[in-house]
Steps between C-alpha positions, in 0.01 A plus 500: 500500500611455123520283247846455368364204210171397375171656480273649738441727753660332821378837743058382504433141632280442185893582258667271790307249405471473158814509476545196695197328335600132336554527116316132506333219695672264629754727626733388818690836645741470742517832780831539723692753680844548568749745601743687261811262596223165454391428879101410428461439883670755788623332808213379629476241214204710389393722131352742730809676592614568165218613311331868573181668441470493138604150475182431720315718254598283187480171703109591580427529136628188372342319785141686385568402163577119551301214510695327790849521659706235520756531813752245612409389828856614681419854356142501630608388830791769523305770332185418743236406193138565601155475253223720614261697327438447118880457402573264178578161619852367713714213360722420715759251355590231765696170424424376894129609422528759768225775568658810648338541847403876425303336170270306719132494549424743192220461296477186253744638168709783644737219556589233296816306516751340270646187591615098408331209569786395724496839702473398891245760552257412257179410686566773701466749267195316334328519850635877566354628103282263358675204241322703203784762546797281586699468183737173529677536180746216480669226732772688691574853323230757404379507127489871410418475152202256603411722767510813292233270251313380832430890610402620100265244497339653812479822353829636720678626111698849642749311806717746679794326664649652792784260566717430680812472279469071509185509331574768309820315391253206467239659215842626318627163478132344401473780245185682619551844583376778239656809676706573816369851659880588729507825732845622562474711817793763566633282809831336572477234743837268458428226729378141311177604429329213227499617136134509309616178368652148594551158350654337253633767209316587231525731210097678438579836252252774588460861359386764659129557444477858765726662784320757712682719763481651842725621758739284331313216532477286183245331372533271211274265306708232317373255226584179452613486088526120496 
């Protein structure tokens, strides 16, 4: 492993993560995968066929360093979400106010859930995780930016968002996101794999704040400059 730009010492977990440390609190980063030709799922509609084992390594170090997660609820279902052990918190952002099924029956806090006060599974989820960690932002579409204000208040300051690319395309368009972390993995899949991104356009400049290397995998920390 090397680092191609920054500082730090990428080869000893304590360099890996310092170098991924947030600059500042509040700080929203954004982690995603995809291959080199822009497939962020493989053919079974899942992130787990593109990425590899240092991709795992990096996405174990931002989850340590967050405060909570925040997952769309179509990624946590296709990417098989659990909360066990001592992990930082699960968001999972749900319009319908739907509780993936392998999210269930955890302990009161590793799940939360961000919804509307129109969202046809509402009770449900107030019943299923306590209405203390049921976030119903707005009416009919999810608040991020009062969500986002909702989980500082609680203390949750470092989020990690894992996607998918509609919520990711979501916090772009709300104006939220501090830094994207992207691994290119040296993998060609064709096919009509998602991209890390989707929804309406938007234009958010970034620079490049380090790129670390292995095997040809890339792995790139990107700041937001707005």
């Amino acid at each position: 492993m090397r680092l191609l730009h920054g500082d730090g010492d990428p080869t000893t977990p304590e360099g890996l993560r310092a170098i991924y440390a947030p600059p500042r609190l509040p700080w929203l980063r954004a982690n995603m995968v995809s291959s080199l030709d822009g497939a962020a799922t493989g053919s079974d509609g899942r992130s787990g066929t593109v990425n590899n084992a240092i991709d795992v390594d990096v996405f174990h170090v931002l989850r340590d360093l967050a405060d909570a997660v925040l997952v769309g609820a179509g990624t946590a279902i296709a990417e098989t979400y659990t909360a066990k052990g001592e992990g930082a918190p699960i968001v999972v952002v749900s319009r319908r106010g739907r509780v993936p099924d392998e999210l269930r029956g955890r302990e009161p806090g590793a799940v939360r859930l961000a919804t509307v006060a129109e969202a046809p599974g509402l009770e449900a989820a107030r019943d299923e995780l306590g209405e203390e960690y049921v976030y119903a932002t707005a009416t009919s579409e999810v608040d991020l930016s009062a969500l986002l204000d909702r989980l500082h208040e609680e203390g949750m300051r470092h989020l990690l968002c894992e996607g998918g690319p509609s919520l990711l395309g979501s916090l772009l368009e709300a104006g939220v996101v501090d830094e994207l972390c992207h691994t290119i993995t040296p993998k060609l899949l064709a096919g009509d794999g998602r991209r890390i991104v989707t929804g309406p356009p938007t234009d958010v400049p970034v620079s490049l704040g380090s790129l670390i290397e292995q095997d040809g995998t890339l792995l790139g920390r990107w700041l937001v400059t707005t």
